[in-house]
C-alpha positions as CSV (number, residue, x, y, z in Angstrom):
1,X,115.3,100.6,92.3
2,X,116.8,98.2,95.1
3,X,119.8,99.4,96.5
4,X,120.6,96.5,99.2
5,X,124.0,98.5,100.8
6,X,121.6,101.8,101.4
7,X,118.4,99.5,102.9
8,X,120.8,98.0,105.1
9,X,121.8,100.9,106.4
10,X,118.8,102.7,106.9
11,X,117.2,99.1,108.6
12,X,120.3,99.3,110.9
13,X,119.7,103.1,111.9
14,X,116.3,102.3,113.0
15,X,115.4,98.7,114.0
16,X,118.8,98.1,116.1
17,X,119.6,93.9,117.2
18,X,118.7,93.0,113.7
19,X,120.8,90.6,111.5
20,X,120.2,91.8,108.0
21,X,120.7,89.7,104.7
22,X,119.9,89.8,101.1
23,X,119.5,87.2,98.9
24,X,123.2,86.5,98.3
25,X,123.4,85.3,101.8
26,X,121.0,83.2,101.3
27,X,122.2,80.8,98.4
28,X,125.3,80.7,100.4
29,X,123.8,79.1,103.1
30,X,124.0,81.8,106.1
31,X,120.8,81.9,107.3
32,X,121.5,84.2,109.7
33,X,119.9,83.0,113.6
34,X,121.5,84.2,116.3
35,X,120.0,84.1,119.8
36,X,120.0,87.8,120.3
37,X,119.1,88.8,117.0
38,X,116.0,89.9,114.9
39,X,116.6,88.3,111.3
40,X,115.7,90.7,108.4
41,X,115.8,89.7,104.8
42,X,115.7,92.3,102.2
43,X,114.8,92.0,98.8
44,X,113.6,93.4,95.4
45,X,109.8,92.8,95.0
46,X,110.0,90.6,92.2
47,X,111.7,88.4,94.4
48,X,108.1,88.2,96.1
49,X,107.4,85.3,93.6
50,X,109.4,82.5,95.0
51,X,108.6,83.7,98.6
52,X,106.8,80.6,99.4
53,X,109.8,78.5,98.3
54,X,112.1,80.6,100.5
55,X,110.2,80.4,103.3
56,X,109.9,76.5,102.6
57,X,113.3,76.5,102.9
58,X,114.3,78.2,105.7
59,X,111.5,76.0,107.8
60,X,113.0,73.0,107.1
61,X,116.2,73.7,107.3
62,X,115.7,75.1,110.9
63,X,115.1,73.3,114.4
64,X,111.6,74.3,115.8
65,X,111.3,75.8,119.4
66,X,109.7,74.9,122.1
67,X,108.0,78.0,122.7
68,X,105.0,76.3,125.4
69,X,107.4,75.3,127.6
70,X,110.2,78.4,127.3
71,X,107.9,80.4,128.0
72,X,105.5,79.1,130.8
73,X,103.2,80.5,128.0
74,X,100.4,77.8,128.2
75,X,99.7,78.6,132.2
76,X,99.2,82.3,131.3
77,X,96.8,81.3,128.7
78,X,94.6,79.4,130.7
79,X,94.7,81.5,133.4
80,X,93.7,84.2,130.5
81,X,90.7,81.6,129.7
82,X,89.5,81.0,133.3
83,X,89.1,84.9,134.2
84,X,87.2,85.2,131.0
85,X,84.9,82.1,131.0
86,X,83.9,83.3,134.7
87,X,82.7,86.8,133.4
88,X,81.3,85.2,130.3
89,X,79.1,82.8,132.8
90,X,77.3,86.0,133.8
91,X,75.8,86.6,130.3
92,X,75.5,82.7,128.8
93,X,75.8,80.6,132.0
94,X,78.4,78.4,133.4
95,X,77.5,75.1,130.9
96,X,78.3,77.4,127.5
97,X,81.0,79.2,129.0
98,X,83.2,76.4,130.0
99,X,82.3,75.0,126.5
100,X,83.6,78.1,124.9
101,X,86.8,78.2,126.9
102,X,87.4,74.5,125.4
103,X,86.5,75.3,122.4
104,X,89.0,78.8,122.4
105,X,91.8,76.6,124.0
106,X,91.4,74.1,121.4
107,X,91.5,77.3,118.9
108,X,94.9,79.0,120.6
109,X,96.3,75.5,119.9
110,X,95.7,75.0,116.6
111,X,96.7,78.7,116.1
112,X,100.2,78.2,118.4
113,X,100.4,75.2,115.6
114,X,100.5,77.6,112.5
115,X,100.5,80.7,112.9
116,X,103.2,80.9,116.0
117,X,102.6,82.6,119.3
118,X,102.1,85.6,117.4
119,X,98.8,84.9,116.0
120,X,97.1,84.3,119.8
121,X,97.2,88.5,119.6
122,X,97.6,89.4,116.6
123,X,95.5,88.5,113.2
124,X,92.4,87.3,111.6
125,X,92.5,84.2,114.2
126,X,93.5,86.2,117.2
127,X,91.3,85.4,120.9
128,X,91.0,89.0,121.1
129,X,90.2,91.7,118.7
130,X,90.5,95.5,118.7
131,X,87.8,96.9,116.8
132,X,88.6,100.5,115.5
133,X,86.4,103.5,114.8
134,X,87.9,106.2,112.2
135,X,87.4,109.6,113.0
136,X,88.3,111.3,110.4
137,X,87.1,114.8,112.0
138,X,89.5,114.4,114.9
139,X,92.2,113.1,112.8
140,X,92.3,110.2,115.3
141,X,91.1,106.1,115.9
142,X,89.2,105.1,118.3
143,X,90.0,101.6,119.6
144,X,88.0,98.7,121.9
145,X,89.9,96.0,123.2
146,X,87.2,93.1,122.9
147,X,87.1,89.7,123.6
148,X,84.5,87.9,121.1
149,X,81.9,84.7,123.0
150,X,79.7,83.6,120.5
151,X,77.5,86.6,119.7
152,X,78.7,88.7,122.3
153,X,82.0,90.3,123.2
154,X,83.9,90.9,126.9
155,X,84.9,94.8,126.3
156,X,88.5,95.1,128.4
157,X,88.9,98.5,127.5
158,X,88.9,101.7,125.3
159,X,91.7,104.1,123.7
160,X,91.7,106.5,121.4
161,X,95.0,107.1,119.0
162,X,96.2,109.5,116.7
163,X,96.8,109.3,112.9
164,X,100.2,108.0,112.9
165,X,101.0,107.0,116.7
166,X,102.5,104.2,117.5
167,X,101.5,101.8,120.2
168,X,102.2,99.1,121.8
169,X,98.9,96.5,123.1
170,X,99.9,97.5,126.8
171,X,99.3,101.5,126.6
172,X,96.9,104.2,126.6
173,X,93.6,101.8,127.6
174,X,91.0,103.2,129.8
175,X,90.6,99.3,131.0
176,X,86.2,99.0,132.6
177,X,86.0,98.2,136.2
178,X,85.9,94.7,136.7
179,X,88.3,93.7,133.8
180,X,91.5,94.9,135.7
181,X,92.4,91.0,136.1
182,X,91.9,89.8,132.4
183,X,93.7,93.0,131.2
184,X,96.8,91.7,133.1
185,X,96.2,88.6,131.9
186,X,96.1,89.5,128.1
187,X,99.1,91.4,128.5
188,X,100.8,88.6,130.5
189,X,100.6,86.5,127.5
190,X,102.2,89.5,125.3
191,X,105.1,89.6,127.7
192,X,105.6,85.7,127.4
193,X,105.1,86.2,123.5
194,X,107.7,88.7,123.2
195,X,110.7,86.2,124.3
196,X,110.8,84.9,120.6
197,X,110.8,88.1,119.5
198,X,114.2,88.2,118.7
199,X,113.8,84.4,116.8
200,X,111.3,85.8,113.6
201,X,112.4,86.3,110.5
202,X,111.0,89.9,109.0
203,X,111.2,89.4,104.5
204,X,110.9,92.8,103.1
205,X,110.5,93.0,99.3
206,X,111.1,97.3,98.5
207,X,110.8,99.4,95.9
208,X,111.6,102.9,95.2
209,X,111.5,104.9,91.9
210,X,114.7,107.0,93.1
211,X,117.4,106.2,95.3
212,X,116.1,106.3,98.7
213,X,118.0,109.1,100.3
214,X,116.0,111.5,98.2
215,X,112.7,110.6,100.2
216,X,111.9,112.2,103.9
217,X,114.1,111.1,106.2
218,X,110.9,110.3,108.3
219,X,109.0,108.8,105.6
220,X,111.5,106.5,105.7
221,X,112.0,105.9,109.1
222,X,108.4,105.1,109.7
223,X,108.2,102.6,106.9
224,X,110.7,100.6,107.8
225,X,109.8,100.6,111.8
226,X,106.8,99.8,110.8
227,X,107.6,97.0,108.9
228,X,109.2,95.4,111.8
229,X,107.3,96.8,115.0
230,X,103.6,96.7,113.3
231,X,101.5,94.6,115.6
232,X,99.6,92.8,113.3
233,X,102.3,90.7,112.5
234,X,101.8,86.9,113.4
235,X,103.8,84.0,112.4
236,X,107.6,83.1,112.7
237,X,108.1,84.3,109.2
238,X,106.2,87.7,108.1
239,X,106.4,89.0,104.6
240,X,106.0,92.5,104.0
241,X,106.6,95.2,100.9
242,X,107.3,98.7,100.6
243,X,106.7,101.0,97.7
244,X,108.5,104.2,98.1
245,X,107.1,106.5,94.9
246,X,107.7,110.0,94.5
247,X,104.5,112.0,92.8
248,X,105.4,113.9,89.4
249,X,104.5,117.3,90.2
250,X,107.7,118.5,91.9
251,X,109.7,115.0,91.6
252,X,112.2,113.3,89.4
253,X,112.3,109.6,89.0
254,X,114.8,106.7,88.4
255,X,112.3,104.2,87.1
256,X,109.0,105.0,85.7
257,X,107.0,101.8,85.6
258,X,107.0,98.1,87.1
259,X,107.7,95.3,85.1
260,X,105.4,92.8,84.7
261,X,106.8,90.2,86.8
262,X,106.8,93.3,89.5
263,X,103.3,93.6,89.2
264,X,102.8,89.8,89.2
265,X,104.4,89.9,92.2
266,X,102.6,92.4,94.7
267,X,99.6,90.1,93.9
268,X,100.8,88.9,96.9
269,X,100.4,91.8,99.0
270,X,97.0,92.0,101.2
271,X,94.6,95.2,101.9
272,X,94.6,96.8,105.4
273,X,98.1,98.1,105.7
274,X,99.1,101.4,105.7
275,X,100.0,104.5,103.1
276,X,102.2,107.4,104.3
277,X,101.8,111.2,102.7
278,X,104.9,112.7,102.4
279,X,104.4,116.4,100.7
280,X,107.7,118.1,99.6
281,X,108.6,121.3,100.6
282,X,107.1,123.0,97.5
283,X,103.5,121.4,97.8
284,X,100.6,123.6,98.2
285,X,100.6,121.8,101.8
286,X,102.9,124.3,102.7
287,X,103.4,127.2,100.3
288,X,99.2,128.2,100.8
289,X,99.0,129.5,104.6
290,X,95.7,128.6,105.2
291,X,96.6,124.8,104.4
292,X,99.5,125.1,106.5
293,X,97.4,125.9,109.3
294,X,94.8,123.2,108.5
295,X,97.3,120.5,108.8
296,X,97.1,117.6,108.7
297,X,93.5,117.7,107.5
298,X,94.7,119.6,104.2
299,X,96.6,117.1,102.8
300,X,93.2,115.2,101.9
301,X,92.6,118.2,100.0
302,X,95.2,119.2,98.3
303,X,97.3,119.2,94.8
304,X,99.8,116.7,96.3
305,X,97.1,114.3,97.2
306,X,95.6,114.7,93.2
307,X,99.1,114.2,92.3
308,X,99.8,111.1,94.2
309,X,96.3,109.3,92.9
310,X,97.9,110.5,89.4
311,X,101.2,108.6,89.8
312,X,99.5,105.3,91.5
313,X,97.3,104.8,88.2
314,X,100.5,105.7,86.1
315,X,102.0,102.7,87.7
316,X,98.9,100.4,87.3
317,X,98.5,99.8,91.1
318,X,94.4,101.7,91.6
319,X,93.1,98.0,91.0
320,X,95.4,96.3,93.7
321,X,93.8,95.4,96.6
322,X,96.6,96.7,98.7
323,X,95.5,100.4,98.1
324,X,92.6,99.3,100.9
325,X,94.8,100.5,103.6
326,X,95.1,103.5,106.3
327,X,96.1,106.9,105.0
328,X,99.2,107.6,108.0
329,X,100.2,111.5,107.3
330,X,104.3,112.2,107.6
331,X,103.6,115.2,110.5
332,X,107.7,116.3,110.5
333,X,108.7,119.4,109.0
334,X,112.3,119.8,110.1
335,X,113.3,117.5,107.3
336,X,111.4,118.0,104.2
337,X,112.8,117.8,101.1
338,X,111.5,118.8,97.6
339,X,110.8,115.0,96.5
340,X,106.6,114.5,97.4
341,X,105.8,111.1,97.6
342,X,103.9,108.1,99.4
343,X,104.8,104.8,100.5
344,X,102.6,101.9,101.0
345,X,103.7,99.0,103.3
346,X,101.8,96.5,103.1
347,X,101.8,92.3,104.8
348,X,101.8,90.2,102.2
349,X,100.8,85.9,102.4
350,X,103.4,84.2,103.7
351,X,103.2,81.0,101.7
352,X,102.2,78.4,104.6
353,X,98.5,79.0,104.9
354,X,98.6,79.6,108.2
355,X,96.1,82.0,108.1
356,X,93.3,79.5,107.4
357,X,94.6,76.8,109.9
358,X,94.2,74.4,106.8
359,X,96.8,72.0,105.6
360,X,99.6,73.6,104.0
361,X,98.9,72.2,100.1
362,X,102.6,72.7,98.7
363,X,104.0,71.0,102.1
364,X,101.6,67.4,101.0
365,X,103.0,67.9,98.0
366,X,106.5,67.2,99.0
């Protein structure tokens, strides 16, 4: 069910400075930009459909910024490029590193072009990439921060994060001696790419089988953050959906299936997201001692996790390619409730093809 009033409220409580619409706002023509303000737009998920259309819409009907200039951003970028092309030189020589830093300038262009500054960090077309190692073991990821060169890669630095910690490009890197200078640099260039921050628009399609204040107040929380924070976002416009579904062992629900235009829909939705494990109060998570102790590791093992694998091929989501995403286990316990569930938020194609640099077919069309 889509409660727009409650979403709203909950969006507000944890992603403060954010303008928040629905759809009704929309067709009356308030788009919604401030100059301080995030812009979120919520919306049921078979609203995903005519996402492209929307997005269409709000593009043309808005004044592009000048984000090169506001925000000195192309001098950090080639100062970025220099420091890199002279360390590359001492593996590939000077003629093929200056040729590469042409070549990645040209591709930070192109990418500025149509992806935003977002996608110079962030995405399948980033300059840098951060390659991650699950340890399952250690419940924990283990993280370089790399900088591809044909069929080698500059590595800045290493980190290792736990299952469900948040952080931001800037923190917890062991950065190698020698890099100190392009690690500034790198981050220089996040710094100049947060001034828009406050000038995306965030679409969130949601979903929930009960009203939403049954859930974990933390499952909850960390969806929606998420949603907004997640660092893989690129683009001025990112689309996202959220499935909040309670399991059927010790749960209730409002609705029972999606429709079929819902399921149509979350065609959109792309793998490598993430799916949070929220075990009530009553799970075997926490009423058997020993898997109490063994948390979080039990919850891969347990009745809630069977459960939970039950109610996603209830629904006819196990073929969706969305379900290729990172487990992220709900750790609180001072606010668990007797609903078990999941949620899976997932990024979902925004309807520009920005991700393939192509030409944007729909926009020839017009």
């Amino acid at each position: 069910m889509f409660e727009p009033n409650i979403v709203k409220s909950f969006i507000a409580e944890f992603v403060p400075n954010c303008n928040i619409l629905t759809n009704n706002d929309l067709t009356i023509g308030n788009y919604g930009m401030s100059n301080d303000e995030r812009r979120v737009i919520i919306s049921n998920i078979d609203d995903l459909i005519s996402m492209p259309k929307r997005i269409r819409q709000l593009l043309y009907s808005e004044n592009n910024r000048d984000v090169m200039s506001e925000t000195n951003l192309d001098s950090q970028i080639r100062n970025f490029l220099e420091l890199s092309s002279s360390l590359i030189a001492e593996d590939i020589g000077a003629d093929e590193s200056n040729e590469w830093r042409t070549h990645t300038y040209n591709k930070m262009r192109n990418v500025l072009a149509a992806e935003g500054p977002y996608g110079i960090l962030n995405g399948s077309n980033s300059v840098i990439k951060i390659l991650q190692t699950d340890m399952k073991e250690q419940f924990e990821v283990k993280e370089k921060l790399l900088v591809p060169y044909e069929n080698g890669n500059l590595q800045v630095g290493r980190r290792t994060i736990k299952y469900g910690q948040s952080c931001d490009l800037d923190e917890l890197w062991d950065i190698n001696s020698g890099f100190e200078s392009l690690f500034e640099s790198i981050i220089n260039i996040q710094s100049r790419i947060e001034i828009v921050e406050n000038f995306r628009t965030f679409h969130l399609y949601i979903w929930s089988d009960q009203p939403l204040v049954n859930f974990q107040p933390s499952l909850v929380e960390q969806a929606f953050t998420d949603s907004i924070y997640s660092t893989a976002k690129s683009g001025t416009h990112s689309v996202s959906v959220i499935l909040f579904i309670s399991t059927n062992r010790f749960s209730s629900y409002s609705l029972e299936s999606f429709t079929q235009k819902e399921i149509l829909a979350l065609n959109r939705a792309l793998p490598s997201g993430n799916i949070y494990l929220s075990p009530g109060v009553n799970d075997d998570v926490f009423t058997n001692p020993v898997m109490k102790l063994n948390r979080p590791n039990s919850v891969f093992e347990s009745d809630f996790l069977t459960d939970a694998v039950n109610r996603v091929s209830e629904l006819g989501l196990s073929e969706m390619r969305f379900l290729e995403s990172s487990n992220v286990v709900i750790e609180s316990t001072n606010d668990l409730v007797e609903t078990s569930a999941i949620a899976i938020l997932s990024e979902c194609w925004n309807g520009t093809w920005a991700k393939s640099l192509e030409i944007d077919g729909e926009q020839v069309i017009i």
